[in-house]
C-alpha positions in Angstrom: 0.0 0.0 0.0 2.7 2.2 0.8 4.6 2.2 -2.5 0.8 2.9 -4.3 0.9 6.2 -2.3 4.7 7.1 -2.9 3.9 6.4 -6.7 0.6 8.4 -6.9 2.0 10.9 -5.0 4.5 12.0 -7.4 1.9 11.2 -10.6 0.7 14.0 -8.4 3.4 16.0 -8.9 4.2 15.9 -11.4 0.5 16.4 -12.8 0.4 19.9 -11.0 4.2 21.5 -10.7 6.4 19.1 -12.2 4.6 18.7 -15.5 6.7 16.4 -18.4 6.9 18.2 -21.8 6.8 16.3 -25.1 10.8 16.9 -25.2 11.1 14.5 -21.7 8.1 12.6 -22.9 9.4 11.4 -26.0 12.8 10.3 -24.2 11.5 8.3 -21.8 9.2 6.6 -24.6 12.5 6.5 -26.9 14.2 5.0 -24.2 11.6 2.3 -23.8 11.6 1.5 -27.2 15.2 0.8 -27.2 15.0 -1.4 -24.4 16.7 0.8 -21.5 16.3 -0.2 -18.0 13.8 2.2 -16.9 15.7 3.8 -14.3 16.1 7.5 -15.1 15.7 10.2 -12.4 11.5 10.7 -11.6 10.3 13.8 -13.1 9.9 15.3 -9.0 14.0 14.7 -9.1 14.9 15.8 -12.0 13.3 19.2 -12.0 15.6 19.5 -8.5 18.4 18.6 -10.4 17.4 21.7 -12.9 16.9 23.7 -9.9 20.2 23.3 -8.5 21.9 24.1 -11.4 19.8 27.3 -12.0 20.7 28.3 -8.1 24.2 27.8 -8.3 24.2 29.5 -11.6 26.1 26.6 -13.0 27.8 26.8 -16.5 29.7 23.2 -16.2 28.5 20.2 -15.6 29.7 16.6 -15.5 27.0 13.5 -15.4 28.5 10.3 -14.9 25.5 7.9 -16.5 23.7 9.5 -19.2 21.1 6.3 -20.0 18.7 7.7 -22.2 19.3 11.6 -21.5 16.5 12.3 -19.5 18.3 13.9 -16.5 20.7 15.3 -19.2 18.0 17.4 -21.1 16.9 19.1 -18.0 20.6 20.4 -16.1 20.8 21.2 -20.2 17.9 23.5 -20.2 19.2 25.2 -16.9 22.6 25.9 -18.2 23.4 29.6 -20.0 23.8 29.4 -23.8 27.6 29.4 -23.0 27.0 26.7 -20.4 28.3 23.1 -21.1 27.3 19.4 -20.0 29.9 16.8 -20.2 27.9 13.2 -19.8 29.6 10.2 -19.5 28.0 6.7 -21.0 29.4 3.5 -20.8 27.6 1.7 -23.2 27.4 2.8 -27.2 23.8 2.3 -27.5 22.7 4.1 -25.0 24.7 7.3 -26.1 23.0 7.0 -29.2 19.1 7.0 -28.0 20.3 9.7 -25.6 22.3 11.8 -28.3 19.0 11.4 -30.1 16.9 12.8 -27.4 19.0 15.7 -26.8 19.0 16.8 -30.5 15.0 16.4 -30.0 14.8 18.5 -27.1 17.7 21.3 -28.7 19.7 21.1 -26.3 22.4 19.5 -28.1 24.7 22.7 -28.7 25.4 22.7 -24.4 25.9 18.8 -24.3 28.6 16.1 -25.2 28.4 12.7 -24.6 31.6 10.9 -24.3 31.4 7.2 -24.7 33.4 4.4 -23.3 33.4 3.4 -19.0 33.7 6.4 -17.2 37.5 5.4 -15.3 38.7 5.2 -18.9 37.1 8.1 -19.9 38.2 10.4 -17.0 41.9 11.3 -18.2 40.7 12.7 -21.1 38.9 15.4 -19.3 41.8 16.2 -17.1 42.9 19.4 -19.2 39.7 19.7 -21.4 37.5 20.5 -18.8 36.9 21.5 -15.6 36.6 22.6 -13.2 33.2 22.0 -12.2 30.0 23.9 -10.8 28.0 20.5 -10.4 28.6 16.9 -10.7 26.3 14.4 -11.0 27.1 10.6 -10.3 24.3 8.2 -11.3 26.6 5.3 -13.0 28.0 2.3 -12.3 27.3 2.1 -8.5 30.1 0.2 -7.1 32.3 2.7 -9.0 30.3 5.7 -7.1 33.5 6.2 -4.2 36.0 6.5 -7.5 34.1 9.0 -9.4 33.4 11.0 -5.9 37.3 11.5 -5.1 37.9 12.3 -9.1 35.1 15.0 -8.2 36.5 16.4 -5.6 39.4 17.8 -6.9 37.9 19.4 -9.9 34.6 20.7 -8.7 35.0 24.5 -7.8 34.3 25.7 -4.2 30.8 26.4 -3.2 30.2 23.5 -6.1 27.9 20.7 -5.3 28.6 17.0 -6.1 25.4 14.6 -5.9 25.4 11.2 -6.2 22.3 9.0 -6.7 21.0 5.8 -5.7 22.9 5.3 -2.2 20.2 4.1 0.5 19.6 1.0 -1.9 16.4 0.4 0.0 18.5 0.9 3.3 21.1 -1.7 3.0 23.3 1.2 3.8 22.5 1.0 6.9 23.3 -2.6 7.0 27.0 -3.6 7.3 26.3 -7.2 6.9 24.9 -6.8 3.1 27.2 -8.7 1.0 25.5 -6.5 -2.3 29.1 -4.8 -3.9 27.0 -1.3 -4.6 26.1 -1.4 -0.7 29.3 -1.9 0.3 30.4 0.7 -2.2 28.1 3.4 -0.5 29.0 2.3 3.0 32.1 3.2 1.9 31.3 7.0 0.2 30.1 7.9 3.2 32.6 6.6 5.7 35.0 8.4 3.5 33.2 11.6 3.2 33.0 11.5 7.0 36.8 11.5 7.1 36.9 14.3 4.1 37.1 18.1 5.4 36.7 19.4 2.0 33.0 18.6 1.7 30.0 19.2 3.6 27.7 16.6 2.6 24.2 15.0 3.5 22.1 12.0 2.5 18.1 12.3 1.9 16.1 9.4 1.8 13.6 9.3 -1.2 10.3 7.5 -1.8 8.0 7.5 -5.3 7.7 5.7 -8.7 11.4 4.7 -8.2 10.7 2.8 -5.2 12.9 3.3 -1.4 16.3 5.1 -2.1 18.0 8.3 -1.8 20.3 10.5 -2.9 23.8 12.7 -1.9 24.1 15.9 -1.8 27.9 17.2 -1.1 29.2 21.1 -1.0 32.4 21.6 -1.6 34.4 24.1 1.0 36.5 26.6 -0.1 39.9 25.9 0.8 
């Protein structure tokens, strides 16, 4: 009974404040078609994730995970018209329903995808790019303590690194669970507790994507 409200709750939502436009709707459905896992952000989630980005006045942004775009589009939409997303994607075909979305939604002039896993990837951006207003980690999860510390060092102060997917129903709070991406987010945290460059906090979530939660980590000046 519980999951029916969290679910229809944020139909609720996103009925009234959060409303999907044809852009978001069509890559989800394109997404679908392709045979993505259906695990994008919610709509409620990803128009927080467009929020931050508008209050930090954000002009560079790294994803780690694009999947089919859908969080992409909408950081996208936040950004300046000089502002730039930098997504990572592990698998080809993904990239290519998401690069597809984008272009649909016309937002592909402020976003590049890079393909290929993200540890490979990460050199690369070493010079390119950087550093960065907001980081977003919604990959592989047992990766998610590897691309924190990456972050770290190249997100600006007063930047905010969030990563997704880390009460895994509330294993977290279970040392015992022998699940690799709980024992991964055990970890973030007990390394972020150690770490007096970020401020950080973890908010449990509930709604069409189940029992989970997300990061949310500021970055101290020095």
């Amino acid at each position: 009974m519980e999951a029916e409200v969290f679910a229809e709750v944020d139909r609720f939502v996103g009925a009234t404040i959060v409303a999907e436009d044809e852009a978001l709707r069509e890559a989800v459905a394109a997404a679908e078609a392709a045979g993505l896992p259906s695990i994008q952000v919610s709509p409620p989630q990803g128009k927080l994730l467009e929020l931050l980005v508008r209050l930090l006045g954000a002009k560079n942004i790294l994803e780690f995970g694009t999947l089919g775009g859908y969080s992409a589009i909408l950081m996208a939409r936040a950004l300046p018209e000089d502002g730039r997303l930098t997504t990572l994607e592990a698998r080809p075909e993904y990239a290519e329903v998401a690069r597809r979305s984008i272009e649909r939604a016309g937002v592909a002039d402020r976003v590049e995808i890079r393909v290929g896993p993200a540890l490979e990837t990460l050199p690369g951006l070493e010079e390119a790019i950087g550093p960065f207003d907001l980081v977003f980690i919604d990959a592989d999860k047992v990766n998610t303590p590897n691309y924190f510390a990456w972050a770290i060092d190249r997100t600006r102060p007063g930047g905010l690194i969030i990563a997704d997917n880390v009460v895994r129903k509330g294993t977290l709070a279970d040392a015992s669970d022998s699940d690799e991406a709980t024992q991964a987010q055990r970890r973030l945290h007990e390394m972020l507790a150690e770490e007096p460059r970020v401020s950080a906090t973890t908010i449990q979530t509930v709604g069409v994507k189940g029992y989970d939660g997300f990061l949310i980590a500021l970055v101290e000046p020095a």
